[in-house]
PyMOL Python script that loads the backbone (N, CA, C, O; Angstrom):
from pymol import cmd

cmd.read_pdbstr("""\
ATOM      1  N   UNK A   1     150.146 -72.419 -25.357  1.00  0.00           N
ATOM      2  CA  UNK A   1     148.887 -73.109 -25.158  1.00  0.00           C
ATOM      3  C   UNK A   1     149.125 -74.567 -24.814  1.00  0.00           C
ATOM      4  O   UNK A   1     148.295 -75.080 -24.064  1.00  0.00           O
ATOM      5  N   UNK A   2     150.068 -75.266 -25.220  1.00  0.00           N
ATOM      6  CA  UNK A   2     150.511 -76.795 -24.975  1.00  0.00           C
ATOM      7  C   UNK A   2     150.581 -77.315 -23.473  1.00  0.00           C
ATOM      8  O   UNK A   2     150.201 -78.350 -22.926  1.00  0.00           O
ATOM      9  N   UNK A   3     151.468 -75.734 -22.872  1.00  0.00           N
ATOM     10  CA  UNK A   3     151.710 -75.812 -22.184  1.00  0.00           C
ATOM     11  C   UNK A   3     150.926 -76.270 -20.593  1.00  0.00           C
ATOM     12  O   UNK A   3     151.148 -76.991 -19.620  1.00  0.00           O
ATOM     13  N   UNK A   4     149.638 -75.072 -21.236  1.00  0.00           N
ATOM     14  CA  UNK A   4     148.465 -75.030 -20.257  1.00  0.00           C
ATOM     15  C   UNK A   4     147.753 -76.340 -20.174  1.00  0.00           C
ATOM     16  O   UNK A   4     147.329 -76.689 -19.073  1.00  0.00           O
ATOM     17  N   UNK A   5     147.548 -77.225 -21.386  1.00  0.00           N
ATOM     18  CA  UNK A   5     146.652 -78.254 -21.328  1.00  0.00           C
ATOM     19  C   UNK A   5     147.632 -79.537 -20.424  1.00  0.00           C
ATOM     20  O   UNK A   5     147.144 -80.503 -19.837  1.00  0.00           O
ATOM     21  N   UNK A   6     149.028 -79.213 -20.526  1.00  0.00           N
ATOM     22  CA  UNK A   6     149.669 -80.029 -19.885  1.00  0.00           C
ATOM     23  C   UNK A   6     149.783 -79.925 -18.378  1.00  0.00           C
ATOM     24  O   UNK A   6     150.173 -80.816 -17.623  1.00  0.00           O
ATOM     25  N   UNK A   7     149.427 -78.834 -18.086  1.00  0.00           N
ATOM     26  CA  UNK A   7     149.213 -78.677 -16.478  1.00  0.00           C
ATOM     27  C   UNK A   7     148.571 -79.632 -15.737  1.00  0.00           C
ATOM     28  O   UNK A   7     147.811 -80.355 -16.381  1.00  0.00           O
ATOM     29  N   UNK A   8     148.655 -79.814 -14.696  1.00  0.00           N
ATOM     30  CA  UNK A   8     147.702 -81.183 -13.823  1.00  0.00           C
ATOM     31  C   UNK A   8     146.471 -79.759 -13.624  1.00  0.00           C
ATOM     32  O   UNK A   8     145.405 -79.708 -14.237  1.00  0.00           O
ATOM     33  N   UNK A   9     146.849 -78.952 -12.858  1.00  0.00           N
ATOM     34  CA  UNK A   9     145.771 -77.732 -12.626  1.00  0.00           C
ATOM     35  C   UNK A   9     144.665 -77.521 -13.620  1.00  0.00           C
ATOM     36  O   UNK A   9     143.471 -77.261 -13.466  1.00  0.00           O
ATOM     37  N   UNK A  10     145.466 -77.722 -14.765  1.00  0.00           N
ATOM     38  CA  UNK A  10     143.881 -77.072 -15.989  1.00  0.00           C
ATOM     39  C   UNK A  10     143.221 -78.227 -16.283  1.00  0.00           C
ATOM     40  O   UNK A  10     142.057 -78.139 -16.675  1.00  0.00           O
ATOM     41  N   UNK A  11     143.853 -79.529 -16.145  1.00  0.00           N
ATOM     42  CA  UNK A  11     143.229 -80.604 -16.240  1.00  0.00           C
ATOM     43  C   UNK A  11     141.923 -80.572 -15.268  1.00  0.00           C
ATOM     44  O   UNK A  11     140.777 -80.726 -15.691  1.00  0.00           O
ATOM     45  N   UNK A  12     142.308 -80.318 -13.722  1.00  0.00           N
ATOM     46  CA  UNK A  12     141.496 -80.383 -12.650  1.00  0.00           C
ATOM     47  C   UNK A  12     140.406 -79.295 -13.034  1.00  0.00           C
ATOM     48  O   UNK A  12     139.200 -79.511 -12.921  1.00  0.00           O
ATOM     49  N   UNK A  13     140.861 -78.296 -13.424  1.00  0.00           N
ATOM     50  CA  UNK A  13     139.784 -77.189 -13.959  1.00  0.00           C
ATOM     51  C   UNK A  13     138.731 -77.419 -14.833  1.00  0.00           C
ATOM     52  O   UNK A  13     137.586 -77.004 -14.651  1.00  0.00           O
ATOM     53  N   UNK A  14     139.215 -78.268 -16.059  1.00  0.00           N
ATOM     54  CA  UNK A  14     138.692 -78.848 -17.054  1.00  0.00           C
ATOM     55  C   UNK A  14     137.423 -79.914 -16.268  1.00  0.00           C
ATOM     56  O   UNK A  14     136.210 -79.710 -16.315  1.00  0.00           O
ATOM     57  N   UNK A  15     138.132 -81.081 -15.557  1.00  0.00           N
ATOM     58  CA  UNK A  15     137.288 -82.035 -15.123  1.00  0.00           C
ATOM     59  C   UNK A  15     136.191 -81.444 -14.264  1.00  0.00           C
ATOM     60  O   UNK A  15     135.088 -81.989 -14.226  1.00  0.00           O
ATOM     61  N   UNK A  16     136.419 -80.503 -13.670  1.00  0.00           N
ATOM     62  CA  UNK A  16     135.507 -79.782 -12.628  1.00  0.00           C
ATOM     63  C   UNK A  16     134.492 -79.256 -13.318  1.00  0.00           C
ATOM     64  O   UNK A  16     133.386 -79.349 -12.785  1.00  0.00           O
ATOM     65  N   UNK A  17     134.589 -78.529 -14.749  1.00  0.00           N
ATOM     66  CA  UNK A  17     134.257 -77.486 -15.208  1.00  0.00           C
ATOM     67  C   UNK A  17     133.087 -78.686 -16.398  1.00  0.00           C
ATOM     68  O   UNK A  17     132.076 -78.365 -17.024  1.00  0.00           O
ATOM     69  N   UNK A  18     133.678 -79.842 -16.320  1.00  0.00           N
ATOM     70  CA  UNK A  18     132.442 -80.808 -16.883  1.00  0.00           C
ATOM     71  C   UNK A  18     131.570 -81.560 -16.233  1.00  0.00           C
ATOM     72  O   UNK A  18     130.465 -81.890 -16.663  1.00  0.00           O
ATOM     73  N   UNK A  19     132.153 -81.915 -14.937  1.00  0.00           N
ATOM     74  CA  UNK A  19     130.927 -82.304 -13.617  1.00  0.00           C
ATOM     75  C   UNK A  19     130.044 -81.632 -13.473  1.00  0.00           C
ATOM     76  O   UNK A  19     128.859 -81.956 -13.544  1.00  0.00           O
ATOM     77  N   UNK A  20     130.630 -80.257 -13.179  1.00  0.00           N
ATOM     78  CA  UNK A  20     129.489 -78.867 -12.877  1.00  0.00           C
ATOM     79  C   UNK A  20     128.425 -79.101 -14.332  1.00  0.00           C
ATOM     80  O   UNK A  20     127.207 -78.975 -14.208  1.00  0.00           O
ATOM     81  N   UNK A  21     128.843 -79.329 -15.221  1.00  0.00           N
ATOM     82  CA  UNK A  21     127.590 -79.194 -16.645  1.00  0.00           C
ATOM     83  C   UNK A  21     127.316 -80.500 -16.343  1.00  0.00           C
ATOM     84  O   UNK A  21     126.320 -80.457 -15.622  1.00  0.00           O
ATOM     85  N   UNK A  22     127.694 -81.785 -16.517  1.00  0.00           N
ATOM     86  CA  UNK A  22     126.698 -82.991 -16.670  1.00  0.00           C
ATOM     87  C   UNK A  22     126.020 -82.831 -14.629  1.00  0.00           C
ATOM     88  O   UNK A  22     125.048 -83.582 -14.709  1.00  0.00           O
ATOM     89  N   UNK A  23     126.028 -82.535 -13.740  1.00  0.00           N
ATOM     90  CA  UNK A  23     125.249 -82.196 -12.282  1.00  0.00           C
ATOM     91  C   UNK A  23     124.277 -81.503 -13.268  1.00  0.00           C
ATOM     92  O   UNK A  23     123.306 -82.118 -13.708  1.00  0.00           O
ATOM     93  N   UNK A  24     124.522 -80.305 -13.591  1.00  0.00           N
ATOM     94  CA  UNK A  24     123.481 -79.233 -13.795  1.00  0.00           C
ATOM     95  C   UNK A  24     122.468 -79.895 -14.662  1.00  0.00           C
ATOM     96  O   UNK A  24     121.278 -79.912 -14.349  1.00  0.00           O
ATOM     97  N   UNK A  25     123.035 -80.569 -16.000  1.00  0.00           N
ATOM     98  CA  UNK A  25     121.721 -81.389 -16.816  1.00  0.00           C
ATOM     99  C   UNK A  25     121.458 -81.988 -16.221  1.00  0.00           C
ATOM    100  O   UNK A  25     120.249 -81.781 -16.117  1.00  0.00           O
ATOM    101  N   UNK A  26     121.899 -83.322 -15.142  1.00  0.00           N
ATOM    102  CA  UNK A  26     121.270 -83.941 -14.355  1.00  0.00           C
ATOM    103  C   UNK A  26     119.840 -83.536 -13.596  1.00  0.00           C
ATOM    104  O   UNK A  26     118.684 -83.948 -13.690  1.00  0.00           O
ATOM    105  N   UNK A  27     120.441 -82.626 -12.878  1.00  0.00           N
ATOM    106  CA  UNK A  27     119.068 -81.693 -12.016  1.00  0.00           C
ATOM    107  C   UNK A  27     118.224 -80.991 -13.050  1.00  0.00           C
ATOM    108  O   UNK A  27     117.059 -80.778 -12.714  1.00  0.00           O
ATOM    109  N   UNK A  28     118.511 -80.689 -13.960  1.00  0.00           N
ATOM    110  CA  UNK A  28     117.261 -80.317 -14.583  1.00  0.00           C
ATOM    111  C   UNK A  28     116.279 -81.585 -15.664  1.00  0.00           C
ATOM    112  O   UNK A  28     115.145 -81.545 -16.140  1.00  0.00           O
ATOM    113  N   UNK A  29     117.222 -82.468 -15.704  1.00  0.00           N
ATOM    114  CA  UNK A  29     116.370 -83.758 -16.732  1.00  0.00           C
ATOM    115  C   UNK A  29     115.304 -83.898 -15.631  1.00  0.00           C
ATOM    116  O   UNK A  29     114.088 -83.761 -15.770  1.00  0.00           O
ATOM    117  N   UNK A  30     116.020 -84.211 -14.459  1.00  0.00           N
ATOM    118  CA  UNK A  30     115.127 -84.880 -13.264  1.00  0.00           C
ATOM    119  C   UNK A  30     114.148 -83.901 -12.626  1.00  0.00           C
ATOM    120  O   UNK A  30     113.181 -84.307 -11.981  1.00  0.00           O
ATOM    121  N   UNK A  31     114.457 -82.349 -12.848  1.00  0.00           N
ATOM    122  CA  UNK A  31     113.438 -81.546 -12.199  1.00  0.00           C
ATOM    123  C   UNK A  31     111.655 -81.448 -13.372  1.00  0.00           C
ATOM    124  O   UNK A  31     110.476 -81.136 -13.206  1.00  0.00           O
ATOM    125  N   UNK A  32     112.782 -82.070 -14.760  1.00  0.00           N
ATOM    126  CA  UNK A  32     111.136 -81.849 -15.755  1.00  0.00           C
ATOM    127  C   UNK A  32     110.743 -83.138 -15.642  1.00  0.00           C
ATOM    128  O   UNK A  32     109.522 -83.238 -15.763  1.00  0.00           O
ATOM    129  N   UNK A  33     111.442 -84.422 -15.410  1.00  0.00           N
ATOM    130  CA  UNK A  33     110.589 -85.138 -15.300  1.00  0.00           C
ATOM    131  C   UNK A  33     109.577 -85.632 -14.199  1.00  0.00           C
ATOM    132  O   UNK A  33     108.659 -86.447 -14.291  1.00  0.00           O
ATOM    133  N   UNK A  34     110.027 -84.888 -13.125  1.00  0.00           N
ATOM    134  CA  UNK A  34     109.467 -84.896 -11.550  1.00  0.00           C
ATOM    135  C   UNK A  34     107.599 -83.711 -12.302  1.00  0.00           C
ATOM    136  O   UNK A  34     106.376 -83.823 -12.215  1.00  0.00           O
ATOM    137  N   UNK A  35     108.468 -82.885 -12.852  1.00  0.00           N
ATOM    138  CA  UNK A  35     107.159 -81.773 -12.899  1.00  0.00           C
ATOM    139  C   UNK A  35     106.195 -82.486 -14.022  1.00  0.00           C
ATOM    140  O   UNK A  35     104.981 -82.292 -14.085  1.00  0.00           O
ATOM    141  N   UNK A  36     106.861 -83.252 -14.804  1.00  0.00           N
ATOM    142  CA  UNK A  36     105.864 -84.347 -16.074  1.00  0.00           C
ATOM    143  C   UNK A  36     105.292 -85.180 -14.768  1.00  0.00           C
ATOM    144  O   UNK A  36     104.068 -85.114 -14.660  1.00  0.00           O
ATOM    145  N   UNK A  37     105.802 -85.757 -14.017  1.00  0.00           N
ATOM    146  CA  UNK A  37     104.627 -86.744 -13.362  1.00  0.00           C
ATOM    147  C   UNK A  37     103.551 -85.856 -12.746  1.00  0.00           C
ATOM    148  O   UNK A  37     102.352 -86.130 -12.795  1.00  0.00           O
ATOM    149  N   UNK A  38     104.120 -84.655 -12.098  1.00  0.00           N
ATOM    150  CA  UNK A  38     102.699 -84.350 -10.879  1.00  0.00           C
ATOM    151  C   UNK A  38     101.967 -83.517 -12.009  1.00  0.00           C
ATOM    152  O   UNK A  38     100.791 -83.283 -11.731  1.00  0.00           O
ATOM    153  N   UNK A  39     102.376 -83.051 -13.143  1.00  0.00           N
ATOM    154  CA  UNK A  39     101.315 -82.853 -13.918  1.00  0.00           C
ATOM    155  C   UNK A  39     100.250 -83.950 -14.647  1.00  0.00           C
ATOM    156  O   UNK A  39      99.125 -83.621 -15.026  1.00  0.00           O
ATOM    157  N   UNK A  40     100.689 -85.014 -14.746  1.00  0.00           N
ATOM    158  CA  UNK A  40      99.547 -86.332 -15.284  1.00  0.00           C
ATOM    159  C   UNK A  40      99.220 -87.127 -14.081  1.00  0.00           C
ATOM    160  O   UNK A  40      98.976 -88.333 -14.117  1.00  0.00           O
ATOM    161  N   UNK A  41      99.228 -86.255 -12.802  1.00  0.00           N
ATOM    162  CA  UNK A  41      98.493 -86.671 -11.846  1.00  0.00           C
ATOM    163  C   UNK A  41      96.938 -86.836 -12.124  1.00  0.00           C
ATOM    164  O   UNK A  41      96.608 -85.960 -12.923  1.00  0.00           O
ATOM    165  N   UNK A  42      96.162 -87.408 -11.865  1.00  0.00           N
ATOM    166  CA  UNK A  42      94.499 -87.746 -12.119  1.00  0.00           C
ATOM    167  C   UNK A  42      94.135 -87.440 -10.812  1.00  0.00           C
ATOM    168  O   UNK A  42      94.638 -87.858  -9.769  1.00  0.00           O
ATOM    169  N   UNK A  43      93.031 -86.518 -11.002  1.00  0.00           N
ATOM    170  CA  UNK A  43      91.934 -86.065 -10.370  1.00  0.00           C
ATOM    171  C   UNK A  43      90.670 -87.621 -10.023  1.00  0.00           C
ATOM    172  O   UNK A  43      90.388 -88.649 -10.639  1.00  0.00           O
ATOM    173  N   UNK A  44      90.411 -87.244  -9.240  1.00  0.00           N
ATOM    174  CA  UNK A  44      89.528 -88.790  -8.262  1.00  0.00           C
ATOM    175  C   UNK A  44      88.512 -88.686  -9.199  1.00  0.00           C
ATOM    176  O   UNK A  44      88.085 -89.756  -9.633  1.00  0.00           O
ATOM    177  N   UNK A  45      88.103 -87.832  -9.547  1.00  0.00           N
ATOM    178  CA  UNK A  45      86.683 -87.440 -10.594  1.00  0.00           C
ATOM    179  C   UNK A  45      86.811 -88.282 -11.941  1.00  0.00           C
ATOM    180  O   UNK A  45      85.952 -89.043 -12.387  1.00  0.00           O
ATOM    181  N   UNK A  46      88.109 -87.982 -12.523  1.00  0.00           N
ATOM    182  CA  UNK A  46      88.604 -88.165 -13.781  1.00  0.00           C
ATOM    183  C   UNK A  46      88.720 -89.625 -13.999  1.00  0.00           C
ATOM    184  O   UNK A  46      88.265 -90.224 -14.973  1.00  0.00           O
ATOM    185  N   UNK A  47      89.767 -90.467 -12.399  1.00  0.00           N
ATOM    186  CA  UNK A  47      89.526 -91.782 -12.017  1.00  0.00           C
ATOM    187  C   UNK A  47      88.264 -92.976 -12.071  1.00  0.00           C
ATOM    188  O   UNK A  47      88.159 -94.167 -12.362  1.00  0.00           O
ATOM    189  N   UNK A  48      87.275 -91.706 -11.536  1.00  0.00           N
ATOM    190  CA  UNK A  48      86.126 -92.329 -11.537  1.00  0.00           C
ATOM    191  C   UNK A  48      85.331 -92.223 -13.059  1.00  0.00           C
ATOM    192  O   UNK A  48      84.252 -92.811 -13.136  1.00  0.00           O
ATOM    193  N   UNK A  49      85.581 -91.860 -13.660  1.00  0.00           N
ATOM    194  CA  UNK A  49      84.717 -91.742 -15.348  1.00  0.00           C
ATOM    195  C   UNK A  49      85.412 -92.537 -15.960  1.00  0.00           C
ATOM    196  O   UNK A  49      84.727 -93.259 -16.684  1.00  0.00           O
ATOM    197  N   UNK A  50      86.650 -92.771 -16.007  1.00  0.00           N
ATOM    198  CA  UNK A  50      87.809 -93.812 -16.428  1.00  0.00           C
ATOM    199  C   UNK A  50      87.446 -95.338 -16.119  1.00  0.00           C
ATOM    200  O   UNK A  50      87.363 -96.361 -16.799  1.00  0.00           O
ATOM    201  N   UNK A  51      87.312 -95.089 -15.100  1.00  0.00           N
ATOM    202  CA  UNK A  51      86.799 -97.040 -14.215  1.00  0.00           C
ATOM    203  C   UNK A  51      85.537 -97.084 -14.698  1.00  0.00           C
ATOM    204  O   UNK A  51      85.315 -98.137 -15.296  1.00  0.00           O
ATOM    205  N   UNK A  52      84.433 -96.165 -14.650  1.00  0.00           N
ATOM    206  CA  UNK A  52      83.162 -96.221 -15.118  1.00  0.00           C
ATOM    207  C   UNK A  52      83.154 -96.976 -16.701  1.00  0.00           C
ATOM    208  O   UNK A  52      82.534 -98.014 -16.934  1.00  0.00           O
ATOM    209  N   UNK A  53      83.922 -96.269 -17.650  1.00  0.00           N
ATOM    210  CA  UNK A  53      84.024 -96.739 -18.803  1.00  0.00           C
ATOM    211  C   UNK A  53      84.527 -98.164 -18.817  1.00  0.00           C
ATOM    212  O   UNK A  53      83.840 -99.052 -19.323  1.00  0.00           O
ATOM    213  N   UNK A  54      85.596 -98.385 -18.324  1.00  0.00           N
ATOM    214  CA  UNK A  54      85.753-100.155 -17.776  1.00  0.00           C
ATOM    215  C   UNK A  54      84.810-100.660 -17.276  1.00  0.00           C
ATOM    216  O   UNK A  54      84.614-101.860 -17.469  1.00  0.00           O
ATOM    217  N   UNK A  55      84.045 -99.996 -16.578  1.00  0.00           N
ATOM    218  CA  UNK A  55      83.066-101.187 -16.156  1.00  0.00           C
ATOM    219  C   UNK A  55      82.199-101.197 -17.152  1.00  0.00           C
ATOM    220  O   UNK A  55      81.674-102.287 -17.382  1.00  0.00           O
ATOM    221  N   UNK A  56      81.844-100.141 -17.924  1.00  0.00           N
ATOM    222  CA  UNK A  56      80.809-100.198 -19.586  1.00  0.00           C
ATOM    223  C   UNK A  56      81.184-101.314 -20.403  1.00  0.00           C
ATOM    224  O   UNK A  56      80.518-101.880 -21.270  1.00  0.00           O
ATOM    225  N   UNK A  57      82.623-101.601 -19.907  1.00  0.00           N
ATOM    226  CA  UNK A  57      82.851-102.365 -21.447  1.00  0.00           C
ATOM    227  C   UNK A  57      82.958-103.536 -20.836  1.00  0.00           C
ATOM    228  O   UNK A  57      83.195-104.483 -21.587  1.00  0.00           O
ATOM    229  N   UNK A  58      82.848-103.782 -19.613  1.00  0.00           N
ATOM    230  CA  UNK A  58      82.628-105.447 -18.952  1.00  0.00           C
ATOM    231  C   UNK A  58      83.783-105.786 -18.318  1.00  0.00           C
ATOM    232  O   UNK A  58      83.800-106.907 -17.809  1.00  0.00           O
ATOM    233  N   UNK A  59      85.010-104.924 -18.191  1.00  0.00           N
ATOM    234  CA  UNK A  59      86.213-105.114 -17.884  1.00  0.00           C
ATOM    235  C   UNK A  59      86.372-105.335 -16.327  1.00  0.00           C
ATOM    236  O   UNK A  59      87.231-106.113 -15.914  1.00  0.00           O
ATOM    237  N   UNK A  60      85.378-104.512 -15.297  1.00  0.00           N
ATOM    238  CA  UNK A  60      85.537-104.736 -14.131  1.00  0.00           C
ATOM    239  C   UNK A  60      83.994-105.307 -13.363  1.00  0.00           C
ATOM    240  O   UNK A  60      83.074-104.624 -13.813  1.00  0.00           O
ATOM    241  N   UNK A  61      83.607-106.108 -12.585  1.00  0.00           N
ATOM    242  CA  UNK A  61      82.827-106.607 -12.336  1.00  0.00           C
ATOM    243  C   UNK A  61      81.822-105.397 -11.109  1.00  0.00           C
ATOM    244  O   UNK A  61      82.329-104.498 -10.437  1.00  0.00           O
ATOM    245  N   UNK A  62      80.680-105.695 -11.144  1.00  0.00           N
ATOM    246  CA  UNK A  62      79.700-104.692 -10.507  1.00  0.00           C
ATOM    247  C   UNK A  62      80.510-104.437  -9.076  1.00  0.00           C
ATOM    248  O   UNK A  62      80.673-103.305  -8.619  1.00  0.00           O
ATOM    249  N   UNK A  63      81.029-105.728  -8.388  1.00  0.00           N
ATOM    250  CA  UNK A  63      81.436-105.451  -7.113  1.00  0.00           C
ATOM    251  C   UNK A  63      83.305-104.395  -7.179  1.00  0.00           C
ATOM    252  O   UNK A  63      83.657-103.585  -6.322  1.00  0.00           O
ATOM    253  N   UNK A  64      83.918-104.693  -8.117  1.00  0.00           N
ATOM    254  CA  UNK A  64      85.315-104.279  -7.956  1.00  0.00           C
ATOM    255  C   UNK A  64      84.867-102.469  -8.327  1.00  0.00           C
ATOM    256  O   UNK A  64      85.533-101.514  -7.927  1.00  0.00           O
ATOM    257  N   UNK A  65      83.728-102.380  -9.082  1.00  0.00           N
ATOM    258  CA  UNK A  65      83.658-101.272  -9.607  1.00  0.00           C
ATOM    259  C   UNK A  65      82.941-100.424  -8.518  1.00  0.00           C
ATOM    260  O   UNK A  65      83.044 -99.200  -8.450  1.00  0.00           O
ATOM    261  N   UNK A  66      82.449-100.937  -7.955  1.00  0.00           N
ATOM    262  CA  UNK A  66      81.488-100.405  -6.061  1.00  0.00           C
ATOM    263  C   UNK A  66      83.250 -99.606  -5.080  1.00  0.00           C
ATOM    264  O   UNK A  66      83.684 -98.592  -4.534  1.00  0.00           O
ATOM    265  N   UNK A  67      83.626-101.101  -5.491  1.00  0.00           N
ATOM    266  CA  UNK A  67      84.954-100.958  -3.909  1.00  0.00           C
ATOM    267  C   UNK A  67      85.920 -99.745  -4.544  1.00  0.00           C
ATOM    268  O   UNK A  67      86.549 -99.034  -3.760  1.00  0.00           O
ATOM    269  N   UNK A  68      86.021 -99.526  -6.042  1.00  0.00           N
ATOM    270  CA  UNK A  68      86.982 -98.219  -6.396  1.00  0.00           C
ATOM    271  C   UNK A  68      85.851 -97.029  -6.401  1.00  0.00           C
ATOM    272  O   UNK A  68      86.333 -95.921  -6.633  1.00  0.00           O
ATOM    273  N   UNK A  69      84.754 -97.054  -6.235  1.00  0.00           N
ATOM    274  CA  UNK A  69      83.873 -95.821  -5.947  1.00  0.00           C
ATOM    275  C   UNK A  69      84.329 -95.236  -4.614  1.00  0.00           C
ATOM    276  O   UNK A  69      84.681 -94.084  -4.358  1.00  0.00           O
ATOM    277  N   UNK A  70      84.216 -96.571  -3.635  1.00  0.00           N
ATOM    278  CA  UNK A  70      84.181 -95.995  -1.946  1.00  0.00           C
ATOM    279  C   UNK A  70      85.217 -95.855  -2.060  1.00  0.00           C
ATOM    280  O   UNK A  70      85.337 -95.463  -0.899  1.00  0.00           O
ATOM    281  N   UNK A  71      86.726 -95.780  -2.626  1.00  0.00           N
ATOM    282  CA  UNK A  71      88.301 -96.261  -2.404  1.00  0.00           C
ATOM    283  C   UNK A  71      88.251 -94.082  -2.725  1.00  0.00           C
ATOM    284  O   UNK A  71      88.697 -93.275  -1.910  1.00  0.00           O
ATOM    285  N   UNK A  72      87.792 -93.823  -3.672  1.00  0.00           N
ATOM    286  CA  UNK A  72      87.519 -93.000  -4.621  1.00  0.00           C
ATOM    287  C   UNK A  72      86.614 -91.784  -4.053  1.00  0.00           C
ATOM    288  O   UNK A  72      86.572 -90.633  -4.486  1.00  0.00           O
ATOM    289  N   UNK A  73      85.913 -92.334  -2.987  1.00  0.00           N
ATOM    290  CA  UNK A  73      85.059 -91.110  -2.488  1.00  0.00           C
ATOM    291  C   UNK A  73      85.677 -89.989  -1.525  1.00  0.00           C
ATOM    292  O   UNK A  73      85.380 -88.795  -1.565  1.00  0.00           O
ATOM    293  N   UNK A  74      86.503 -90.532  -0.738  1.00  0.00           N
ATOM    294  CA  UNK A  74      87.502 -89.951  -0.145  1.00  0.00           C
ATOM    295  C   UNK A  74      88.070 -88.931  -0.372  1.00  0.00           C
ATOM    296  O   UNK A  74      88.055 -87.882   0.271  1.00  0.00           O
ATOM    297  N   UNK A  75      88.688 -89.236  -1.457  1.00  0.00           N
ATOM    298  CA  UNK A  75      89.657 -88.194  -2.815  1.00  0.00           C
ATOM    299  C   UNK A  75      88.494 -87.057  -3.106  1.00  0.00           C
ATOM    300  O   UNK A  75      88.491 -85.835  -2.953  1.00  0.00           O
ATOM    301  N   UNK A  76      87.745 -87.767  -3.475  1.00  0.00           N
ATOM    302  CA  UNK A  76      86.488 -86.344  -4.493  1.00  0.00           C
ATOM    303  C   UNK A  76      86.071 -85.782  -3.523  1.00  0.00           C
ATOM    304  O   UNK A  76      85.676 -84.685  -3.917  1.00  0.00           O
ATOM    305  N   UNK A  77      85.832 -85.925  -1.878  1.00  0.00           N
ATOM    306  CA  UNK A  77      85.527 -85.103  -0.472  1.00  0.00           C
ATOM    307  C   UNK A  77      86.605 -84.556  -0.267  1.00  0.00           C
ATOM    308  O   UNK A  77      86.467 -83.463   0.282  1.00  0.00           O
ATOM    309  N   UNK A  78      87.870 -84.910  -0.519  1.00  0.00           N
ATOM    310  CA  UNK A  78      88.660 -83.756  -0.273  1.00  0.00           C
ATOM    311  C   UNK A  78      89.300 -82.930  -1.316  1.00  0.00           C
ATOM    312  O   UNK A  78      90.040 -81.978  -1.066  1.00  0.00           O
ATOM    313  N   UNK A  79      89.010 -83.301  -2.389  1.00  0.00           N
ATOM    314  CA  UNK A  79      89.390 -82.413  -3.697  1.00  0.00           C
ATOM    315  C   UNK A  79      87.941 -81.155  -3.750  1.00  0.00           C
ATOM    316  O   UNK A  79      87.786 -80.035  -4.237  1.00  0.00           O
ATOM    317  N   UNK A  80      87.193 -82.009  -3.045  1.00  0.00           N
ATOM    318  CA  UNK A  80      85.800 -80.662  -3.630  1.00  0.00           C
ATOM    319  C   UNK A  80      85.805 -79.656  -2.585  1.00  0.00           C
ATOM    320  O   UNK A  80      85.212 -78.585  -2.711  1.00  0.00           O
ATOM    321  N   UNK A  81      86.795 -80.153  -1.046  1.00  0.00           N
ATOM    322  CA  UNK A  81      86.574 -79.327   0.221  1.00  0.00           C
ATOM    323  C   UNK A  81      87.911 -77.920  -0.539  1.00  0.00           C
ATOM    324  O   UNK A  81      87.930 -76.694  -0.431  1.00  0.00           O
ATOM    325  N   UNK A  82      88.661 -78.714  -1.122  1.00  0.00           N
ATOM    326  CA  UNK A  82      89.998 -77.743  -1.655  1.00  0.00           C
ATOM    327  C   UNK A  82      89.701 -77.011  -2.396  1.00  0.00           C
ATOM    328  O   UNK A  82      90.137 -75.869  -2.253  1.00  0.00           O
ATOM    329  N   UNK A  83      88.811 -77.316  -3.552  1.00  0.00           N
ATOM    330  CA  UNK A  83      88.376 -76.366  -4.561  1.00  0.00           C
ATOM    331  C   UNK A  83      87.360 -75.250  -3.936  1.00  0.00           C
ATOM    332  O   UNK A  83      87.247 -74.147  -4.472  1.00  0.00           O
ATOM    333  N   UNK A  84      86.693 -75.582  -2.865  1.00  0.00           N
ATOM    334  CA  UNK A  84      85.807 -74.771  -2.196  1.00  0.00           C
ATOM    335  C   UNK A  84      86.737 -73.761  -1.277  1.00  0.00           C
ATOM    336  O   UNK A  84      86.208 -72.663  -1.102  1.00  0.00           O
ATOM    337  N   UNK A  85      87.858 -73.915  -0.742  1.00  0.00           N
ATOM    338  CA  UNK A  85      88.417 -73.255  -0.238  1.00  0.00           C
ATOM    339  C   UNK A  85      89.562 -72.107  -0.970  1.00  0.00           C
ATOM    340  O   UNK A  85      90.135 -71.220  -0.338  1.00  0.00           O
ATOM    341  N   UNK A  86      89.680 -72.311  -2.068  1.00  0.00           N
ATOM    342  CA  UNK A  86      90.601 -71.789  -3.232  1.00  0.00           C
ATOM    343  C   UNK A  86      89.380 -70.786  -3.742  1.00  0.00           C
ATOM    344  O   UNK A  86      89.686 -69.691  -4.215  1.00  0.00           O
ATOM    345  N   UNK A  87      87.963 -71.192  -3.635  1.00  0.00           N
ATOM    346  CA  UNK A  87      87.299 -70.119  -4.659  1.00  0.00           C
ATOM    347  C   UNK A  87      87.078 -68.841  -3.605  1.00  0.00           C
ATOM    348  O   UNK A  87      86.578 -67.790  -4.006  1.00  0.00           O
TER     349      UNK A  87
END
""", "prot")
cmd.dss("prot")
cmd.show_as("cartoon", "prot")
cmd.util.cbc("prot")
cmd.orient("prot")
């Protein structure tokens, strides 16, 4: 057994054989955290009840809260054309 660990070969085997595992966790840390963002993606709807409540509490002024409606209407015309086409 001494023998084998002294090889340059099993060394190379060894080092290979731990790249391949820290690559593989790599791609998967990064594939759940890719799938954590587009899941806490916000819906334009959801956006808009969110800013609404800011503007309840005085946080955004009558006009900034107008310009993220129209910014915002866009999104909810094409989220409602998608949901209409899915049903």
């Amino acid at each position: 057994m001494d023998s084998f660990l002294d090889d340059r070969v099993a060394h190379l085997i060894i080092l290979t054989a731990v790249c391949a595992a820290l690559i593989a966790v790599g791609v998967y840390a990064v594939a759940k955290v890719r799938g954590g963002l587009a899941d806490t993606k916000s819906d334009a709807s959801d956006l808009v009840t969110k800013f609404r409540e800011i503007h309840g509490e005085g946080d955004l002024t009558d006009e900034e809260f107008r310009t993220i409606k129209t910014l915002l209407a866009g999104r909810l015309d094409q989220e409602s054309k998608r949901t209409d086409e899915e049903d």
